[in-house]
N, CA, C and O of each residue as an XYZ file, in Angstrom:
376
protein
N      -9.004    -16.754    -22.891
C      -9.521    -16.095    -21.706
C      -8.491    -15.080    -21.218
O      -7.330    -15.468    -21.085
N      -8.788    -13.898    -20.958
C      -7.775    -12.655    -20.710
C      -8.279    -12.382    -19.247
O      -9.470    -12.072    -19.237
N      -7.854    -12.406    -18.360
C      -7.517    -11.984    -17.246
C      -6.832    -10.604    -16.491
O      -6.559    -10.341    -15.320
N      -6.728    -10.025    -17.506
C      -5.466     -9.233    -17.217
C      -6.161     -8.178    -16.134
O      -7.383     -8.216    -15.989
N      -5.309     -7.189    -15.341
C      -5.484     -6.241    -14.265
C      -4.990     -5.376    -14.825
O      -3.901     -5.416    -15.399
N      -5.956     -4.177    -14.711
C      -5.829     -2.550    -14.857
C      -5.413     -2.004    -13.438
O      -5.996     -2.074    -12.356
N      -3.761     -1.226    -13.937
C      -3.399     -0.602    -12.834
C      -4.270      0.191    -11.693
O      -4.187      0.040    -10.474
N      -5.078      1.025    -12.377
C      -6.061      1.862    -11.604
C      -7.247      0.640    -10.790
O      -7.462      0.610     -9.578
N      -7.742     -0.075    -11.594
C      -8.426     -0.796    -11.110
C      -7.955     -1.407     -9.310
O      -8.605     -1.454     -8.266
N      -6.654     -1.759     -9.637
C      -5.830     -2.213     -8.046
C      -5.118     -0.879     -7.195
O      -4.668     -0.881     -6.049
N      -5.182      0.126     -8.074
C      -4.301      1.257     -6.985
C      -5.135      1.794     -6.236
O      -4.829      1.840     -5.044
N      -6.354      2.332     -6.627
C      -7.086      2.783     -5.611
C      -7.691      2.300     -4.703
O      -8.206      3.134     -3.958
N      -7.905      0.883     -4.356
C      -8.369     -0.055     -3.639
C      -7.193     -0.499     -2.433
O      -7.263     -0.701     -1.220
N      -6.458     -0.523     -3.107
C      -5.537     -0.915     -2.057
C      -4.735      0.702     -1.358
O      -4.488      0.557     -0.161
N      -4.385      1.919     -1.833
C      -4.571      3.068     -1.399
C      -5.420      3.067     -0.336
O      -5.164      3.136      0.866
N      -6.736      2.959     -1.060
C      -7.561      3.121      0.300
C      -7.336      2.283      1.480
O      -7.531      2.795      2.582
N      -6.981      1.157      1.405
C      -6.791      0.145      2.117
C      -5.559      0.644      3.029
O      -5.720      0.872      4.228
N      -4.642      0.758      2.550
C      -3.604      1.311      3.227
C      -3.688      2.803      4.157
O      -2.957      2.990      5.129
N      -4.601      3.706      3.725
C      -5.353      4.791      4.131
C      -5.920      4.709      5.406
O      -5.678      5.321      6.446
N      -7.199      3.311      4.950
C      -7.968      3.334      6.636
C      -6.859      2.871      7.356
O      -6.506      3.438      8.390
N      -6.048      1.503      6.727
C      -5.475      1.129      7.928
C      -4.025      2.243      9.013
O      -3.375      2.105     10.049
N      -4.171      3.170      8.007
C      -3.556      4.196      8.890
C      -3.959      4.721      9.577
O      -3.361      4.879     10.641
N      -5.485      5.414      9.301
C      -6.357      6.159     10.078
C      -6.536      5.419     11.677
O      -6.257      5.900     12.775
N      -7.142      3.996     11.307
C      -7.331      3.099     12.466
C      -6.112      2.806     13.585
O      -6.178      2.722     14.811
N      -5.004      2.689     12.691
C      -3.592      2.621     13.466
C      -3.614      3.861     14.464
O      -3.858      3.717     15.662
N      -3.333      5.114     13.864
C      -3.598      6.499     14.764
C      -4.470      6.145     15.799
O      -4.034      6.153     16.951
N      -5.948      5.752     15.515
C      -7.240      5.991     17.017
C      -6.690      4.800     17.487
O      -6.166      5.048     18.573
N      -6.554      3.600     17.185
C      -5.524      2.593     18.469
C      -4.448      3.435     19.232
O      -4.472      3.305     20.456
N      -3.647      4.153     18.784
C      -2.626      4.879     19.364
C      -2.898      5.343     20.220
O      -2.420      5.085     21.324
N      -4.292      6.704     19.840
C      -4.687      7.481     20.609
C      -5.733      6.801     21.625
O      -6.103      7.428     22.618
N      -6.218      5.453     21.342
C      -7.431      4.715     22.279
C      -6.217      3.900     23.577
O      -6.396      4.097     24.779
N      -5.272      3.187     23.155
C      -4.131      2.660     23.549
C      -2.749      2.982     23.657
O      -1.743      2.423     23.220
N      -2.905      3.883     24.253
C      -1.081      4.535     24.179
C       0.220      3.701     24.823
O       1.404      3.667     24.486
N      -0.490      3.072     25.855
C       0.738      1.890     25.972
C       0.963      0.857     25.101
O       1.768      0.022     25.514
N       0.494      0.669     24.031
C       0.261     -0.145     22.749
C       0.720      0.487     21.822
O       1.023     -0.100     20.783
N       0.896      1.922     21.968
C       1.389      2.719     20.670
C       2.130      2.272     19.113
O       3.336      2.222     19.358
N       1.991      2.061     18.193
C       2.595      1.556     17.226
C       3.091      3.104     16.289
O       3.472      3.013     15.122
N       3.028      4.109     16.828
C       3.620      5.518     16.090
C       5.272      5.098     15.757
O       5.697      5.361     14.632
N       5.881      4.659     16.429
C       7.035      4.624     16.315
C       7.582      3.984     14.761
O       8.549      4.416     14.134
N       6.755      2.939     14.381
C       6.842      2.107     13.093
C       5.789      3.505     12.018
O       5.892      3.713     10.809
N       5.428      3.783     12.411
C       4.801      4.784     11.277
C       5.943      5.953     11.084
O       6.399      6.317     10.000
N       6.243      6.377     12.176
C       7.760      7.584     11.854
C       8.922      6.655     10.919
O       9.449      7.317     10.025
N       9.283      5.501     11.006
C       9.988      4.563     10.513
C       9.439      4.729      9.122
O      10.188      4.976      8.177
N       8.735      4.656      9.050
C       8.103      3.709      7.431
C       7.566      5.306      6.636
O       7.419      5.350      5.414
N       7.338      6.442      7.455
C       6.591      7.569      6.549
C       7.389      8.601      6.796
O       7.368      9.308      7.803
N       8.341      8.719      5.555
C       8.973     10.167      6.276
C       8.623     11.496      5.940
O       8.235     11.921      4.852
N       8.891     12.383      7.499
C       8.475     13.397      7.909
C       7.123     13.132      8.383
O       6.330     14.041      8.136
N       6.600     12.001      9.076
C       5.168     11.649     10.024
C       6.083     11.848     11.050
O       7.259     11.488     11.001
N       5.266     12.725     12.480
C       5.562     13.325     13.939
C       4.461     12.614     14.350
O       3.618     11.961     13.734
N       4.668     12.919     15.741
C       3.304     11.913     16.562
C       2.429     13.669     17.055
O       3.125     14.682     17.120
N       1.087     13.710     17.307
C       0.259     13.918     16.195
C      -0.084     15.230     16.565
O      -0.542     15.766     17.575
N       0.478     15.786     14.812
C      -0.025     17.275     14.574
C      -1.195     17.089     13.462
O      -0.700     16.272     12.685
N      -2.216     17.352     13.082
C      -2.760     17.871     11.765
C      -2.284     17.967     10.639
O      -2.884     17.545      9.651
N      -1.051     18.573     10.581
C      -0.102     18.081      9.364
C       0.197     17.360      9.077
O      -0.011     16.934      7.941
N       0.946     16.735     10.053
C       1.838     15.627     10.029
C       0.584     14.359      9.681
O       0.826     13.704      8.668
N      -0.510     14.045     10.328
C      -1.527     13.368      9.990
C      -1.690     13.149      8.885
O      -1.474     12.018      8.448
N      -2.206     14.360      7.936
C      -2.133     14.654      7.069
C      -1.596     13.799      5.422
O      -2.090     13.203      4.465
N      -0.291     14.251      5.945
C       0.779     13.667      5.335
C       1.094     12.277      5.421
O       1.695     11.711      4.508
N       0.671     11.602      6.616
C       0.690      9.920      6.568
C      -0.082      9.889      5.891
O       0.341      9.602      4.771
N      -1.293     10.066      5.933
C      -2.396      9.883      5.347
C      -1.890      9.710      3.120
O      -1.876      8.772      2.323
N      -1.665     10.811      3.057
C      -1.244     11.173      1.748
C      -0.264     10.101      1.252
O      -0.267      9.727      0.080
N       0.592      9.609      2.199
C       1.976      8.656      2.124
C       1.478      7.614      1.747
O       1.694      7.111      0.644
N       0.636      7.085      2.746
C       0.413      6.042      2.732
C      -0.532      5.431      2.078
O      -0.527      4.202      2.005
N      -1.706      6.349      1.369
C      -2.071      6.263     -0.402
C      -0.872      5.796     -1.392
O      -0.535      4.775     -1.991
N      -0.374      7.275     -1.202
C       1.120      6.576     -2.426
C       1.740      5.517     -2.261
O       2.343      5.088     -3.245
N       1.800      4.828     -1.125
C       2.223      3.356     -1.122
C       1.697      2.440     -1.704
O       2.210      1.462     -2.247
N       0.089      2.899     -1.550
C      -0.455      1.711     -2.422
C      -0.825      2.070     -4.092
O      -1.364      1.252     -4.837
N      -0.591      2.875     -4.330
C       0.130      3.142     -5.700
C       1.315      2.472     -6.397
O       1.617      1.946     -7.468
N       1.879      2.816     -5.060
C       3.690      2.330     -5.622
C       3.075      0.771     -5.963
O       2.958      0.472     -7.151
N       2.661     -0.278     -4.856
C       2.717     -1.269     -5.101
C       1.958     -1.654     -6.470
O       2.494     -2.434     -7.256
N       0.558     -1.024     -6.763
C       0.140     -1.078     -7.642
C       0.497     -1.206     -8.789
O       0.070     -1.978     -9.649
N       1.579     -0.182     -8.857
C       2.286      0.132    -10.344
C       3.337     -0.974    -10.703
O       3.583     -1.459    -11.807
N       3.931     -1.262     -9.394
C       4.928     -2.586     -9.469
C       4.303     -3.926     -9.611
O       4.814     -4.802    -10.309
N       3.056     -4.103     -8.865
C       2.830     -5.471     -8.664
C       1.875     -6.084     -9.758
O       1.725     -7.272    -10.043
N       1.097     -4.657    -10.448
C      -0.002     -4.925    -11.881
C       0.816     -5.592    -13.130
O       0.464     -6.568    -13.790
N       2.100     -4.744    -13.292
C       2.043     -4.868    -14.308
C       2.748     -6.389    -14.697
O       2.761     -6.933    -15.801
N       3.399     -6.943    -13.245
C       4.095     -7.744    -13.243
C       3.045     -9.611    -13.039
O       3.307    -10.754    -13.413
N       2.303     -9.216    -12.552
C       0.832    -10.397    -12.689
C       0.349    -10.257    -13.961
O      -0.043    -11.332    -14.416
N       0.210     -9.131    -14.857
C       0.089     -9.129    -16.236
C       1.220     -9.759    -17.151
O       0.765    -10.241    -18.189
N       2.459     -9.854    -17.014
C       3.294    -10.682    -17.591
C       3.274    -11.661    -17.522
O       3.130    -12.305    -18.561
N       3.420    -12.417    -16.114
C       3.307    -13.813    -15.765
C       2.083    -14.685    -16.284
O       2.033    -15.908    -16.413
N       0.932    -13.556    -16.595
C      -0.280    -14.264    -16.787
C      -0.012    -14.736    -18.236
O      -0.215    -15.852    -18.714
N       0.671    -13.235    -19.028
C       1.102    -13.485    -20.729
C       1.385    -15.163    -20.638
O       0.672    -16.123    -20.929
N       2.568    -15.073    -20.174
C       3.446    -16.130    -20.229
C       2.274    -17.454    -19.956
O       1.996    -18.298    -20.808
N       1.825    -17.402    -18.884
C       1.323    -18.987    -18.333
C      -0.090    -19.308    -19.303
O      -0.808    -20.279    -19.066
N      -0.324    -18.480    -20.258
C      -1.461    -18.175    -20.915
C      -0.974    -18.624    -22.874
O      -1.662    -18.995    -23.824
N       0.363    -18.362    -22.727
C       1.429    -18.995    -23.898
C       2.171    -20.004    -23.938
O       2.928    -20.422    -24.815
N       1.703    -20.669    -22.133
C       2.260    -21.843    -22.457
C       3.671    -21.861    -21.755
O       3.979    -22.873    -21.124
N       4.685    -20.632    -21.839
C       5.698    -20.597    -21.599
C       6.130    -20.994    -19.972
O       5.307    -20.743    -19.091
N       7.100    -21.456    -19.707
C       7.381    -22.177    -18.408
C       8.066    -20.815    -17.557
O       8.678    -19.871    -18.057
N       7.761    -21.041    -16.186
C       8.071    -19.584    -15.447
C       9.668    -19.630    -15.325
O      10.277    -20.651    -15.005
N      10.105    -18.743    -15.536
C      11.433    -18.787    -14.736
C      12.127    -19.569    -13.675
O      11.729    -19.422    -12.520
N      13.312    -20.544    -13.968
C      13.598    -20.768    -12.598
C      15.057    -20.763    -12.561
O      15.786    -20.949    -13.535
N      15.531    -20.470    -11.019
C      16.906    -19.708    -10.704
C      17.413    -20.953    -10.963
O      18.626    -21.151    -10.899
C-alpha cells in the first residue's frame, strides 16, 4: 500500500490556506483595530506596512510562499518516514 504525498498536491492547499488566513487577519484588523494583530504580520513578512495596496499585496504573495516553503520541507519528509515504517525499519531515536 503506497501512501505517498505529491508536493504540489499539499502546496497549494495549504498556500491557499495561509492566503485566506491573511486576507481575514487584515478585515479583523480593519473590523477591530484595538485587536489589531498587524504588528505580528510586519514581524513574520518582510517589507509588509500597515495598509497600502502594495504592501497587501505582497503579504498576500509571502504568505503563499510560506506555504510552499512548508510544503517542500514537510512532503518530502512524511514520504521518507512513510518509506521507512512501510520497510519495517524502526524510526530514529536520539
Amino acid at each position: 500500500m503506497r501512501n505517498r504525498l505529491a508536493v504540489a498536491a499539499i502546496g497549494h492547499p495549504t498556500s491557499l490556506l495561509l492566503a485566506i488566513t491573511f486576507v481575514l487577519c487584515v478585515g479583523f484588523d480593519l473590523v477591530f483595530p484595538g485587536h489589531a494583530m498587524y504588528p505580528a504580520w510586519q514581524r513574520l513578512l518582510p517589507g509588509f506596512e500597515w495598509l497600502t495596496p502594495g504592501t497587501f499585496t505582497l503579504g498576500l504573495v509571502e504568505s503563499y510562499a510560506y506555504g510552499w516553503y512548508l510544503a517542500v520541507i514537510w512532503v518530502p519528509l512524511y514520504n521518507l518516514f512513510l518509506r521507512r515504517a512501510q520497510r519495517g525499519e524502526a524510526t530514529p531515536r536520539s
